[in-house]
NUMI-175456 format. One record per residue: residue in one letter; x, y, z of N, C-alpha, C in turn. Coordinates in steps of 0.1 Angstrom, whole numbers, plus 5000, padded with zeros to 4 digits. Layout:
N
[A [X Y Z] [X Y Z] [X Y Z]]
...
END
This chain:
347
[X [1770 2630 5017] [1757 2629 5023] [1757 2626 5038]]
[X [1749 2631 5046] [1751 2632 5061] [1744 2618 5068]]
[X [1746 2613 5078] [1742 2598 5083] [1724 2605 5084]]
[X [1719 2614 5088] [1706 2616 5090] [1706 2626 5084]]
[X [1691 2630 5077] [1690 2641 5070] [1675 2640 5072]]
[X [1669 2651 5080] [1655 2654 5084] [1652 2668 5079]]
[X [1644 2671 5067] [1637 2678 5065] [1623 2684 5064]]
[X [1624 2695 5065] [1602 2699 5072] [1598 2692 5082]]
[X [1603 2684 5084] [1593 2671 5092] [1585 2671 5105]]
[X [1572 2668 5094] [1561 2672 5109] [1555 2656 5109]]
[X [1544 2655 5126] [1537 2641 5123] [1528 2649 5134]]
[X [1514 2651 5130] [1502 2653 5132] [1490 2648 5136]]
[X [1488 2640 5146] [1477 2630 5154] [1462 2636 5156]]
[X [1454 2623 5150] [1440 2626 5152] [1440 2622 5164]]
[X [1429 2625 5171] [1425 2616 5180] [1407 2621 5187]]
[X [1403 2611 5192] [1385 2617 5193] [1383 2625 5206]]
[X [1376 2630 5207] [1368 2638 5215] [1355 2633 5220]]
[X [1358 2628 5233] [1342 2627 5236] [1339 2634 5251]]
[X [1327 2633 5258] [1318 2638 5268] [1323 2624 5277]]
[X [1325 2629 5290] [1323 2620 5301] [1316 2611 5305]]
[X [1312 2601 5304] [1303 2590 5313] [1297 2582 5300]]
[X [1286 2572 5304] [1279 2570 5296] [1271 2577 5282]]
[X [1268 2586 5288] [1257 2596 5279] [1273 2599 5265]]
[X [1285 2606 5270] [1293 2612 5258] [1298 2600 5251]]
[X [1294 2589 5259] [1302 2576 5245] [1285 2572 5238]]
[X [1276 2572 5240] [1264 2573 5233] [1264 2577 5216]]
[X [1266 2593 5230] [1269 2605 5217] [1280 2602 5205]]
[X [1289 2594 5215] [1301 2599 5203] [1298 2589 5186]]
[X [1290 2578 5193] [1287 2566 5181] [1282 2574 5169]]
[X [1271 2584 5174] [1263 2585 5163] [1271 2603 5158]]
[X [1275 2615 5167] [1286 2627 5163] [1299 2624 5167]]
[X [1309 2618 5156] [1320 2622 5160] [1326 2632 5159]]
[X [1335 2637 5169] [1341 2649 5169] [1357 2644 5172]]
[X [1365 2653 5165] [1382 2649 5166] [1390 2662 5168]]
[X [1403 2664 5174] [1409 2677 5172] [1424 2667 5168]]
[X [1429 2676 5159] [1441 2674 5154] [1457 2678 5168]]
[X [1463 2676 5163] [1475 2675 5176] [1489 2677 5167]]
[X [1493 2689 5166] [1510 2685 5160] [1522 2684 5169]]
[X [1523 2670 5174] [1533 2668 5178] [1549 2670 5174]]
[X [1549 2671 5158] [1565 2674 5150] [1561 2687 5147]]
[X [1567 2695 5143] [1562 2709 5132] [1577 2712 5128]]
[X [1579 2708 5119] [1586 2710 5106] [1602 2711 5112]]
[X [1604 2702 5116] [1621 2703 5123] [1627 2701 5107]]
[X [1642 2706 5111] [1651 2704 5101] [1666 2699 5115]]
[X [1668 2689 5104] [1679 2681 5116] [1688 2676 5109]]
[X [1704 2678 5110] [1714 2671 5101] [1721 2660 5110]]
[X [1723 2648 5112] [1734 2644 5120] [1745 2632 5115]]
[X [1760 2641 5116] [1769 2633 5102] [1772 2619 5111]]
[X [1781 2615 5104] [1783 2595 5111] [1796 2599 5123]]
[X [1791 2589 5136] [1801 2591 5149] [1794 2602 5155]]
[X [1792 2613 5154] [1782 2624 5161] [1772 2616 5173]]
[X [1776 2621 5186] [1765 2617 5199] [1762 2629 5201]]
[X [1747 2629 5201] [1737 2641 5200] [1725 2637 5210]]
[X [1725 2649 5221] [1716 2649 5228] [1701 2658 5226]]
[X [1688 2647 5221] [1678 2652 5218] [1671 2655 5233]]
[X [1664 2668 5236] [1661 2670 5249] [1646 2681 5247]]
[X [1638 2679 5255] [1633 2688 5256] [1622 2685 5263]]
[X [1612 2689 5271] [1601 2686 5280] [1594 2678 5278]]
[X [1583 2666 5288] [1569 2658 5282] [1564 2665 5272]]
[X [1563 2652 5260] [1550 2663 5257] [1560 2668 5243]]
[X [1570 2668 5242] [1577 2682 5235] [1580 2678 5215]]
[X [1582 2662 5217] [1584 2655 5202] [1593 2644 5202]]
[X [1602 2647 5213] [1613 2637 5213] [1613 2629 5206]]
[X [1602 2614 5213] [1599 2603 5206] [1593 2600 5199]]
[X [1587 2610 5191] [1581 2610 5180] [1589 2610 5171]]
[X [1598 2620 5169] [1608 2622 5161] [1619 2607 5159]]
[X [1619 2601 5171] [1629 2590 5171] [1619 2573 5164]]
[X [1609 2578 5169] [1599 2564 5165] [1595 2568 5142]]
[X [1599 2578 5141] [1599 2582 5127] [1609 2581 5121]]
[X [1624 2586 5123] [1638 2578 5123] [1637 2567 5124]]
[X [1630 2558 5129] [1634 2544 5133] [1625 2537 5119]]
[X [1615 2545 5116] [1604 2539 5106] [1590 2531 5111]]
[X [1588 2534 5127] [1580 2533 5132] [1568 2537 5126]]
[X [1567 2556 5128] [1560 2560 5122] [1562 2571 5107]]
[X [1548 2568 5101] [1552 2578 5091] [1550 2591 5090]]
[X [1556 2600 5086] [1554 2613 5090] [1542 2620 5083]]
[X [1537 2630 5088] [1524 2639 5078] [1534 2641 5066]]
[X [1542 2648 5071] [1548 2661 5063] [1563 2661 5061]]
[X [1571 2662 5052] [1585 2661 5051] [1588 2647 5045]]
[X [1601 2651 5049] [1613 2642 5047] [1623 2634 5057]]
[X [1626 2625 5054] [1632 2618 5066] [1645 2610 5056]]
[X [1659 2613 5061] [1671 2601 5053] [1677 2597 5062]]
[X [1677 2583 5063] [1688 2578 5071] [1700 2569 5067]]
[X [1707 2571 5060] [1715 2563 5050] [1711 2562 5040]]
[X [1703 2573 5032] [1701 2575 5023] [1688 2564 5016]]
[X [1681 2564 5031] [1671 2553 5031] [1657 2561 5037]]
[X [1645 2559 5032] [1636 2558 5039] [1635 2551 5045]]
[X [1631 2555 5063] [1636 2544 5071] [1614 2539 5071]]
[X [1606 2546 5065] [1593 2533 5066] [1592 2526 5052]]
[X [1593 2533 5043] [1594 2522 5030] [1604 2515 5033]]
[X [1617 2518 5034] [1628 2503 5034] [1628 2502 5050]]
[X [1618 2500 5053] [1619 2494 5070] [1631 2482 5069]]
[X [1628 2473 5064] [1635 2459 5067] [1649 2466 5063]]
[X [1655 2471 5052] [1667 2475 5046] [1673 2487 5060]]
[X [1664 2496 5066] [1670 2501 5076] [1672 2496 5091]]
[X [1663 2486 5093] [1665 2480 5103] [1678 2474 5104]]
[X [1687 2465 5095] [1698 2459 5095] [1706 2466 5099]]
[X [1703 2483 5096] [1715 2492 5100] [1715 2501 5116]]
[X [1706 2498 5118] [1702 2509 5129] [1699 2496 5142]]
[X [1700 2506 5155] [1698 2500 5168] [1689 2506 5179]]
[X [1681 2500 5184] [1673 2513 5192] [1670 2503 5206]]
[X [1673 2517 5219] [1666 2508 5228] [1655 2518 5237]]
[X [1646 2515 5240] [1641 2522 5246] [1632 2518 5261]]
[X [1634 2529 5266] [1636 2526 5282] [1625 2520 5284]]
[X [1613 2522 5285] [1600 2512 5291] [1596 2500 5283]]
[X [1603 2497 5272] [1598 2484 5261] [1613 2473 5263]]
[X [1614 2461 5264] [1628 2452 5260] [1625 2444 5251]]
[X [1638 2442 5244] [1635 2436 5232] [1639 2424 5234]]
[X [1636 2417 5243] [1639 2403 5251] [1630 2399 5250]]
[X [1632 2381 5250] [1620 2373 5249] [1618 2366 5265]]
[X [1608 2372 5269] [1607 2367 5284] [1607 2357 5291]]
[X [1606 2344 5283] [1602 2333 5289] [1620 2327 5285]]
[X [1628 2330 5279] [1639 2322 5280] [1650 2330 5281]]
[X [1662 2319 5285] [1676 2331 5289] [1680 2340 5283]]
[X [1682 2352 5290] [1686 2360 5279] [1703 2355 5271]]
[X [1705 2348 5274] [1714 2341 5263] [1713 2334 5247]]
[X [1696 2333 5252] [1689 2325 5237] [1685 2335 5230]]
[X [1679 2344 5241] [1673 2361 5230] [1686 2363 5224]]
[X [1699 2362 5224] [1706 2365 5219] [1712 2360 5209]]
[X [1710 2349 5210] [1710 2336 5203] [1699 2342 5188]]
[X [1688 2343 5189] [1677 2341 5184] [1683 2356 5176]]
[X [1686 2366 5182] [1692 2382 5177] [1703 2376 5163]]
[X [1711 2371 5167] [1722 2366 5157] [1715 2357 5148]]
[X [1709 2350 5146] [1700 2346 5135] [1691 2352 5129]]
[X [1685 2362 5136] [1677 2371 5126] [1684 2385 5122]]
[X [1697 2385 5127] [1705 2398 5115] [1718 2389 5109]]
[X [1716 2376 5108] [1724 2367 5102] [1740 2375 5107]]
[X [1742 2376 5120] [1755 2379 5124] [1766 2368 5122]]
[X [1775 2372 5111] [1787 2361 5113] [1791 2356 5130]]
[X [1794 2343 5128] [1798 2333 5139] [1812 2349 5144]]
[X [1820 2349 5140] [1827 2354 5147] [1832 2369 5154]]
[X [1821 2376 5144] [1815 2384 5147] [1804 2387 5159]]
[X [1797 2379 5162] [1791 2373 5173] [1800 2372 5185]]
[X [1809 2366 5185] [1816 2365 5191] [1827 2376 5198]]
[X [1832 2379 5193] [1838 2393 5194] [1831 2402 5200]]
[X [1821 2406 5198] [1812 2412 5207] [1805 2410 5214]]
[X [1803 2395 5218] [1797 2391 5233] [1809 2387 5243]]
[X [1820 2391 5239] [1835 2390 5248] [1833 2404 5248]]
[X [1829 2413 5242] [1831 2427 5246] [1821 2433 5253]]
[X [1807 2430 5248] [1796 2432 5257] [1797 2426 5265]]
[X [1801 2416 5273] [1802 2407 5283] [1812 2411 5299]]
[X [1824 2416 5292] [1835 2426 5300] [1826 2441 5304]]
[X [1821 2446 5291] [1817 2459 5297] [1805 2461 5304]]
[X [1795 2451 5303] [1782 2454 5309] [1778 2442 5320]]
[X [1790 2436 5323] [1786 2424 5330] [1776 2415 5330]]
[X [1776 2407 5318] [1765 2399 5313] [1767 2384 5322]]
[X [1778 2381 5325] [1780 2367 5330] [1770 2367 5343]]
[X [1768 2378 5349] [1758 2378 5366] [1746 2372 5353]]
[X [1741 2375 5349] [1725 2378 5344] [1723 2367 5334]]
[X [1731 2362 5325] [1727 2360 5310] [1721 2347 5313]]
[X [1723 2337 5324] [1716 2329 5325] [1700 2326 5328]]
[X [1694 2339 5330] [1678 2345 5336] [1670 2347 5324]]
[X [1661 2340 5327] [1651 2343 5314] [1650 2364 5316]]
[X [1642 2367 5305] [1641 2382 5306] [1627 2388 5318]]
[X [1619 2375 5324] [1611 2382 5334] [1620 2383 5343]]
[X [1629 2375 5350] [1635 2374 5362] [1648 2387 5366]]
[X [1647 2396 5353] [1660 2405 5356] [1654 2420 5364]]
[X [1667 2424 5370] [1660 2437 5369] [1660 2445 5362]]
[X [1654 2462 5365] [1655 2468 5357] [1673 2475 5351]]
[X [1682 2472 5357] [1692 2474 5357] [1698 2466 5347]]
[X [1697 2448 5353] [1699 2441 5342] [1695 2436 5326]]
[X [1679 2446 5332] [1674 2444 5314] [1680 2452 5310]]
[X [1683 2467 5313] [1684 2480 5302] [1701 2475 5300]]
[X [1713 2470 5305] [1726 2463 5299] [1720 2456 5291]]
[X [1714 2445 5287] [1711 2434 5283] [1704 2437 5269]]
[X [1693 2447 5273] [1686 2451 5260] [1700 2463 5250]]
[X [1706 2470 5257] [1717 2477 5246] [1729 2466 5245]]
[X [1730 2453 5248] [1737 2445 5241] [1727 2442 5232]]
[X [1716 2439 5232] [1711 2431 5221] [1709 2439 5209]]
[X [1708 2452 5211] [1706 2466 5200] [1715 2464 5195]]
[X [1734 2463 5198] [1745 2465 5196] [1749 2454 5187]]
[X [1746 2440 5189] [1749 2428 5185] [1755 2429 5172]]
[X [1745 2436 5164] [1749 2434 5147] [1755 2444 5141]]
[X [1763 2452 5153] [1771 2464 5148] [1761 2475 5141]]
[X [1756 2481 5149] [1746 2487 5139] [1750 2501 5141]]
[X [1755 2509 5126] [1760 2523 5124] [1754 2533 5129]]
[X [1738 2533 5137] [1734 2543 5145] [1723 2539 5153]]
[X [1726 2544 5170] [1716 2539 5177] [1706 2547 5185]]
[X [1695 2546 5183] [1687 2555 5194] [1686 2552 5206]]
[X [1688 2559 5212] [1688 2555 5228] [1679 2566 5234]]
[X [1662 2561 5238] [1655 2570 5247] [1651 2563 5258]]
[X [1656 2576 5268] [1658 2573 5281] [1658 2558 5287]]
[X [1674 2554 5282] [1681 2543 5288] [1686 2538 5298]]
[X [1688 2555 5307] [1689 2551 5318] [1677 2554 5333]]
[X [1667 2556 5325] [1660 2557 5335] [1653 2547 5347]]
[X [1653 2556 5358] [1649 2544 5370] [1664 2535 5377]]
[X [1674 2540 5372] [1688 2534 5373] [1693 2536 5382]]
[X [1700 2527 5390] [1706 2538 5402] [1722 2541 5395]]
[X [1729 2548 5408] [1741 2557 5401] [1755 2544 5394]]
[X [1755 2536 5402] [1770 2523 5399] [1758 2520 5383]]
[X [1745 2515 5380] [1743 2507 5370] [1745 2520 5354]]
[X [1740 2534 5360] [1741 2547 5349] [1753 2547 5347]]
[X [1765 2548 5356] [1776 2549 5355] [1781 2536 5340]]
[X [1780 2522 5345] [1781 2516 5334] [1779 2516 5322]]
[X [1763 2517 5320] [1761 2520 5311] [1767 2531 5301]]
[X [1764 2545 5307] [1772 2552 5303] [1791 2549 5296]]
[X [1792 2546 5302] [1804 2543 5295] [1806 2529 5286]]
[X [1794 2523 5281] [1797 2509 5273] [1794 2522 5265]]
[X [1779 2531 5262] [1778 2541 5253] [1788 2545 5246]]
[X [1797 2554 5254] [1804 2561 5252] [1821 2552 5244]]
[X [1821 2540 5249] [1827 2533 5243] [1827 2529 5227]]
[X [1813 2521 5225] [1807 2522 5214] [1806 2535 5204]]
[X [1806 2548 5209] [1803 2554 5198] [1821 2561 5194]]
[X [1832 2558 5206] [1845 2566 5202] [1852 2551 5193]]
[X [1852 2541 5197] [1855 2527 5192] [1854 2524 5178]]
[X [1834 2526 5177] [1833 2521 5163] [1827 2532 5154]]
[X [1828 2544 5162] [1824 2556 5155] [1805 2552 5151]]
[X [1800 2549 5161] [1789 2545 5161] [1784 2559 5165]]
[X [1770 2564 5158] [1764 2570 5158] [1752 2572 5166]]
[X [1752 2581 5176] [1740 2581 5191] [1735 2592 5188]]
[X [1723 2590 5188] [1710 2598 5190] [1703 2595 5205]]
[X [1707 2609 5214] [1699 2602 5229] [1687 2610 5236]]
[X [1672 2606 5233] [1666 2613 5246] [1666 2609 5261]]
[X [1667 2619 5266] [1673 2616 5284] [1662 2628 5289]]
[X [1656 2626 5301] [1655 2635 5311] [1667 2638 5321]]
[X [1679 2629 5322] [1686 2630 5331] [1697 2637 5328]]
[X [1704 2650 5328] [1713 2659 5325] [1728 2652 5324]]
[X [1729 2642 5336] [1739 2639 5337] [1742 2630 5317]]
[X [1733 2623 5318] [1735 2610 5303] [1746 2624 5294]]
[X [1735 2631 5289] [1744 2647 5280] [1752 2649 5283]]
[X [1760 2654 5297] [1773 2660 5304] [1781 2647 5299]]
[X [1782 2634 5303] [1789 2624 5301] [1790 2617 5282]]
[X [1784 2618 5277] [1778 2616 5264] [1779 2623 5250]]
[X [1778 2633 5254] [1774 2642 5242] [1781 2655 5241]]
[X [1783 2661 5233] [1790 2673 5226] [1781 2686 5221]]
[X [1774 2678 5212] [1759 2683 5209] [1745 2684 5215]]
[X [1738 2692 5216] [1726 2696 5224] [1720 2701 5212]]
[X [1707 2695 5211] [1695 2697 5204] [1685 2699 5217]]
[X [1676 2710 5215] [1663 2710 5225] [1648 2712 5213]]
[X [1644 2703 5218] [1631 2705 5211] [1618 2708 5220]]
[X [1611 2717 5218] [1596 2722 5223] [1585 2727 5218]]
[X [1572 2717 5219] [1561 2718 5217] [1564 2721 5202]]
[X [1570 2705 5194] [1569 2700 5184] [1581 2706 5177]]
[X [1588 2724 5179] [1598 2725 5170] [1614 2728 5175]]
[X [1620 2729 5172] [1637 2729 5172] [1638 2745 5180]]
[X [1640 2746 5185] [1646 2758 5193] [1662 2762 5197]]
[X [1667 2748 5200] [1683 2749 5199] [1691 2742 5195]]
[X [1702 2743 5186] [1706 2732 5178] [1724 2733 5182]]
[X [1732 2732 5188] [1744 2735 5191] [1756 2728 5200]]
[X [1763 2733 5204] [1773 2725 5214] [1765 2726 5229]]
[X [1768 2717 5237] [1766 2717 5246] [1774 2729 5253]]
[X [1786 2731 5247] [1793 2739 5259] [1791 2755 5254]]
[X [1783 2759 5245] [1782 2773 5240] [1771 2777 5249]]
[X [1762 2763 5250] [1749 2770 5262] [1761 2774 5274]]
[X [1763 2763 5276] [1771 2769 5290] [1777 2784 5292]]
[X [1786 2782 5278] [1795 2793 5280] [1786 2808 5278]]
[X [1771 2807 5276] [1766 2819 5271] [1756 2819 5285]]
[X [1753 2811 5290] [1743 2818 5303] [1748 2811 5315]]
[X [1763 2802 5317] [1767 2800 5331] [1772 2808 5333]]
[X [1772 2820 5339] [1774 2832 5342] [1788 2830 5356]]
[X [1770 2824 5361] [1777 2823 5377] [1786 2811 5383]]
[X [1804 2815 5390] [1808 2803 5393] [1808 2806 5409]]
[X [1808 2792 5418] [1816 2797 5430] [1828 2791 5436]]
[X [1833 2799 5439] [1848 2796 5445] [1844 2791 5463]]
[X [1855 2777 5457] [1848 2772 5477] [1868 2774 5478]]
[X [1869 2778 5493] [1884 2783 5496] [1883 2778 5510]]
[X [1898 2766 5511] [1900 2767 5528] [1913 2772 5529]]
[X [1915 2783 5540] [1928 2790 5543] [1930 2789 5556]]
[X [1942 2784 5557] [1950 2779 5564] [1948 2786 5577]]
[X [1946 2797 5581] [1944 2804 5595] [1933 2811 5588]]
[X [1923 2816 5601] [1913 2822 5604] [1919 2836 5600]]
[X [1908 2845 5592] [1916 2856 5584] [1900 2862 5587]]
[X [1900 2875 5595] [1888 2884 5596] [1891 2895 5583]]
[X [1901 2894 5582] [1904 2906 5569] [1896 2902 5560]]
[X [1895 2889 5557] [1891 2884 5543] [1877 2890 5533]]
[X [1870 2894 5544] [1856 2898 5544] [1857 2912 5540]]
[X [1866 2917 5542] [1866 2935 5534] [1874 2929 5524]]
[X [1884 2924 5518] [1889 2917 5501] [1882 2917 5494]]
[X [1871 2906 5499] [1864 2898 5490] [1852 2912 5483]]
[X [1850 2921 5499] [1839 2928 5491] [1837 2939 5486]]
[X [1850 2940 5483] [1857 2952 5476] [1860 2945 5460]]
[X [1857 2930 5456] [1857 2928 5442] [1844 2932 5437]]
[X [1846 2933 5428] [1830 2935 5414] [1827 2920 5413]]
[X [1813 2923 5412] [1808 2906 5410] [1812 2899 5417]]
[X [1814 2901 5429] [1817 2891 5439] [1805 2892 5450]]
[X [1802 2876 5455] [1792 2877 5469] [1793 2870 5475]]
[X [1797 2870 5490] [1794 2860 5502] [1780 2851 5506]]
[X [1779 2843 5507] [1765 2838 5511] [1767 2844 5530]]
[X [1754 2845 5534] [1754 2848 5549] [1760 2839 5557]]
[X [1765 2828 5556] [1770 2815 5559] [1784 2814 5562]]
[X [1788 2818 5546] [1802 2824 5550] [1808 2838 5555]]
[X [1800 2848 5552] [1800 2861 5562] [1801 2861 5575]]
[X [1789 2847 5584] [1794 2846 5598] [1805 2836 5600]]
[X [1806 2826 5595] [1815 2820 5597] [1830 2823 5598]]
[X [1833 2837 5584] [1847 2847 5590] [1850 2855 5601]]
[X [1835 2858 5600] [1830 2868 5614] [1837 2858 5626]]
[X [1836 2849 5632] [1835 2841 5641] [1848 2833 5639]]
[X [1858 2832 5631] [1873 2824 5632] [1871 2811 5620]]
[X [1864 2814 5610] [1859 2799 5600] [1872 2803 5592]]
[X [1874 2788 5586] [1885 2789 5576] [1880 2788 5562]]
[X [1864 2784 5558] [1860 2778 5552] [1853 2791 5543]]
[X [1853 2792 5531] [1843 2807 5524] [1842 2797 5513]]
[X [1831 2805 5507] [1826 2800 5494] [1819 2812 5489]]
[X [1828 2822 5474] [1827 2834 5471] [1817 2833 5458]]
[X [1804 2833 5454] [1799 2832 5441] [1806 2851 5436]]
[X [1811 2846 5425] [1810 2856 5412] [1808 2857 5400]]
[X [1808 2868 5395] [1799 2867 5375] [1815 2865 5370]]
[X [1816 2858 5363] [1831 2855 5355] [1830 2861 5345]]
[X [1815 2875 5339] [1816 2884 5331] [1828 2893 5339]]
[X [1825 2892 5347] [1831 2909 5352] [1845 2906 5361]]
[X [1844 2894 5371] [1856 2893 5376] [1862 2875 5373]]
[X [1878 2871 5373] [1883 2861 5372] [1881 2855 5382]]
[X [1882 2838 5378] [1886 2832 5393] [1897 2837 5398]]
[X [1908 2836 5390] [1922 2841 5397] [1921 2853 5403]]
[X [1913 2862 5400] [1912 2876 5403] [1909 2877 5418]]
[X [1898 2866 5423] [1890 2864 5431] [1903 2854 5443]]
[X [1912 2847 5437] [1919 2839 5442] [1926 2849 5446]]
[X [1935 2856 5436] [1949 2864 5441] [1942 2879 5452]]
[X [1929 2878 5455] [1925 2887 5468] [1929 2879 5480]]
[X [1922 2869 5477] [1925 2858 5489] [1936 2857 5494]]
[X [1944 2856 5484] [1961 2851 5491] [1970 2866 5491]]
[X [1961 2879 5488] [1973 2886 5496] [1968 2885 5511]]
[X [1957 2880 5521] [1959 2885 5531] [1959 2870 5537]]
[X [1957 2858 5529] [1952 2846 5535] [1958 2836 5527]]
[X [1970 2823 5534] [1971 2814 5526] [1961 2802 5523]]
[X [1960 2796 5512] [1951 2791 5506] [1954 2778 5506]]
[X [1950 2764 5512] [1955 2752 5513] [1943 2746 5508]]
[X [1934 2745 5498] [1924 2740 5490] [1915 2748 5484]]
[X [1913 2747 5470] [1902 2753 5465] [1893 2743 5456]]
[X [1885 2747 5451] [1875 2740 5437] [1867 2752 5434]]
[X [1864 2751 5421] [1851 2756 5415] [1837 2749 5413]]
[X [1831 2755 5413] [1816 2750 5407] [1813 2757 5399]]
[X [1805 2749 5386] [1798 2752 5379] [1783 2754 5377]]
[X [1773 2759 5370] [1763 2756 5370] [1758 2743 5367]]
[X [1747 2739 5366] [1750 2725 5355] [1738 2727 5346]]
[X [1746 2713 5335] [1737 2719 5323] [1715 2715 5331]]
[X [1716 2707 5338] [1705 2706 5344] [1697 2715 5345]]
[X [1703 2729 5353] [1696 2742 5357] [1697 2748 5346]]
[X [1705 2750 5336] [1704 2759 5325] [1691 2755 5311]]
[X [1693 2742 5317] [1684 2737 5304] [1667 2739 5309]]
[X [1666 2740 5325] [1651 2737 5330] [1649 2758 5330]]
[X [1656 2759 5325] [1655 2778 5329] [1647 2779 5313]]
[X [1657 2770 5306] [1653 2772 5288] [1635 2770 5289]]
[X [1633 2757 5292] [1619 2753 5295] [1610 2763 5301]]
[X [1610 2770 5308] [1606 2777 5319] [1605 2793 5312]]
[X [1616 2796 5299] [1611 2808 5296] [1617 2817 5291]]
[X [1627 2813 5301] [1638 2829 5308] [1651 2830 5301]]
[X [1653 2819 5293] [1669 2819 5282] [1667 2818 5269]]
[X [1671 2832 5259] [1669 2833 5245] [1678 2821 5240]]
[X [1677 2812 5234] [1690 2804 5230] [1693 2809 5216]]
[X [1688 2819 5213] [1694 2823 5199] [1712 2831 5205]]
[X [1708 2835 5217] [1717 2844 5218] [1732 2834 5219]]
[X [1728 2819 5223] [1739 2808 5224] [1751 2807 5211]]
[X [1743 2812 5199] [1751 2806 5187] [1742 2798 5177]]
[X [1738 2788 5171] [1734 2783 5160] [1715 2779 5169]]
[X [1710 2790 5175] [1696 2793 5176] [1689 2791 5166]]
[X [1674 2780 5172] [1668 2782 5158] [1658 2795 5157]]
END
């Protein structure tokens, strides 16, 4: 049986309808009016135990709907929901023991005292063995640098130091699967960086099980293997991260410094297929530059292809490639313009 098992599962919101100002709240006492909203529409989602899976997809789209129904927050219209072979809102308390969630604008800190006591107070209400406790506040302690902070009640931290603080306190009681929506937002780059890798620690370590919504591309690239995109309530792409890649990063560019100024280089390069100069490097050859940067379709021609032009008339003392990133491919998905059936396991 798989660690999550989501079938049909929709969740459908009333909500009222009224007229502006005084006069439409009048109205609305004595006609109510309502429109229905389907936030879920009938996803089907498997995810086995250790799997870090990136849930993604626009405002608005289900993400945390879907995660606040996993969690047993809420209950669904429609479907089915397993999470260890548990309904996670009838056995709320029975799945809470097993599960961890942090989520980016709420802490599960008690504000008025150290966050050492929230923790304190955490191990007594998942009755965490003494040494068990232990062992993981020597580990969360090394990885997330708790010794700066732990002495600060939870108003006085920042946003940097609550979001370490609150995925220690998620983590505490070893919990076999964690939701993480958008954890690192508002972060700058040294505190994402950390985080990121206590994550990633935790799920190769203890084979801990991540479910993550992010707006930030980078959390996925660093994180996750799997890509789920969800929009305007249903599943649209269910697959590896690197199949998107490999089915619509088309385009790479080759950055090249060679060693002497080579005017030849500019009839080479554009005598390949799928090869283009930007105007930038066109004058720059023109004029004695050592510096090019050749975008090509890697349908049609290789990098080495592109490389071994270069070095018959030019030696080559540094290169790199670029990629697209999954950033741009994913906001193209949103936007319209990429079948993702054509990726591989399209819904």
């Amino acid at each position: 049986m798989s660690q999550i098992e989501v079938r049909e599962l929709s969740k459908e919101f009333r909500y009222a309808v009224k007229e502006p100002g005084l006069k439409g709240a009048v109205k609305h006492l004595f006609t109510q009016q309502y429109r229905d909203k389907l936030a879920v529409d009938r996803i089907n989602l498997t995810i086995e135990q250790g799997e870090a899976v990136a849930y993604v997809g626009p405002n608005g789209a289900g993400k945390s709907t879907t995660i606040k129904m996993l969690t047993g927050i809420l209950v669904p219209s429609a479907g089915t929901v397993r999470v260890n072979g548990l309904d996670p809102h009838k056995d709320r308390i029975e799945n809470a023991k097993k599960i961890g969630a942090v989520f980016g604008q709420r802490t599960q800190l008690w504000w008025d005292i150290p966050v050492a006591e929230s923790f304190a107070l955490i191990k007594d209400i998942y009755e965490i063995p003494d040494l068990e406790y232990k062992r993981n506040m020597e580990i969360f302690t090394e990885l997330l640098d708790l010794n700066d902070y732990i002495h600060l009640s939870g108003r006085k931290l920042s946003l940097g130091q609550r979001m370490r603080a609150d995925l220690a306190a998620a983590l505490l009681h070893n919990p076999e699967i964690v939701y993480l929506d958008e954890p690192t937002i508002g972060l700058d780059v040294a505190v994402k960086e950390r985080i990121r890798r206590f994550i990633k620690h935790i799920n190769q370590e203890n084979k801990t099980t991540i479910m993550l919504t992010t707006h930030d591309l980078g959390d996925i690239e660093d994180l996750c293997k799997r890509l789920v995109i969800i929009d305007k309530g249903r599943i649209i792409y269910d697959g590896t991260l690197q199949a998107v890649k490999d089915a619509f990063a088309r385009e790479r560019v080759l950055h090249v410094q060679v060693k002497e100024p080579a005017p030849v280089l500019l009839e080479a390069i554009e005598r390949l297929p799928g090869a283009n100069l930007s105007e930038e490097t066109r004058n720059g050859l023109l004029n004695g530059g050592k510096q090019l940067s050749i975008a090509f379709d890697r349908f049609r021609i290789s990098a080495g292809d592109v490389a071994g032009a270069i070095m018959k008339v030019a030696e080559i003392v540094d290169f790199r490639i670029d990629e697209p990133s999954v950033e741009q491919i994913i906001r193209r998905v949103y936007e319209g313009e990429l079948d993702l059936a054509s990726a591989g396991k399209g819904a």
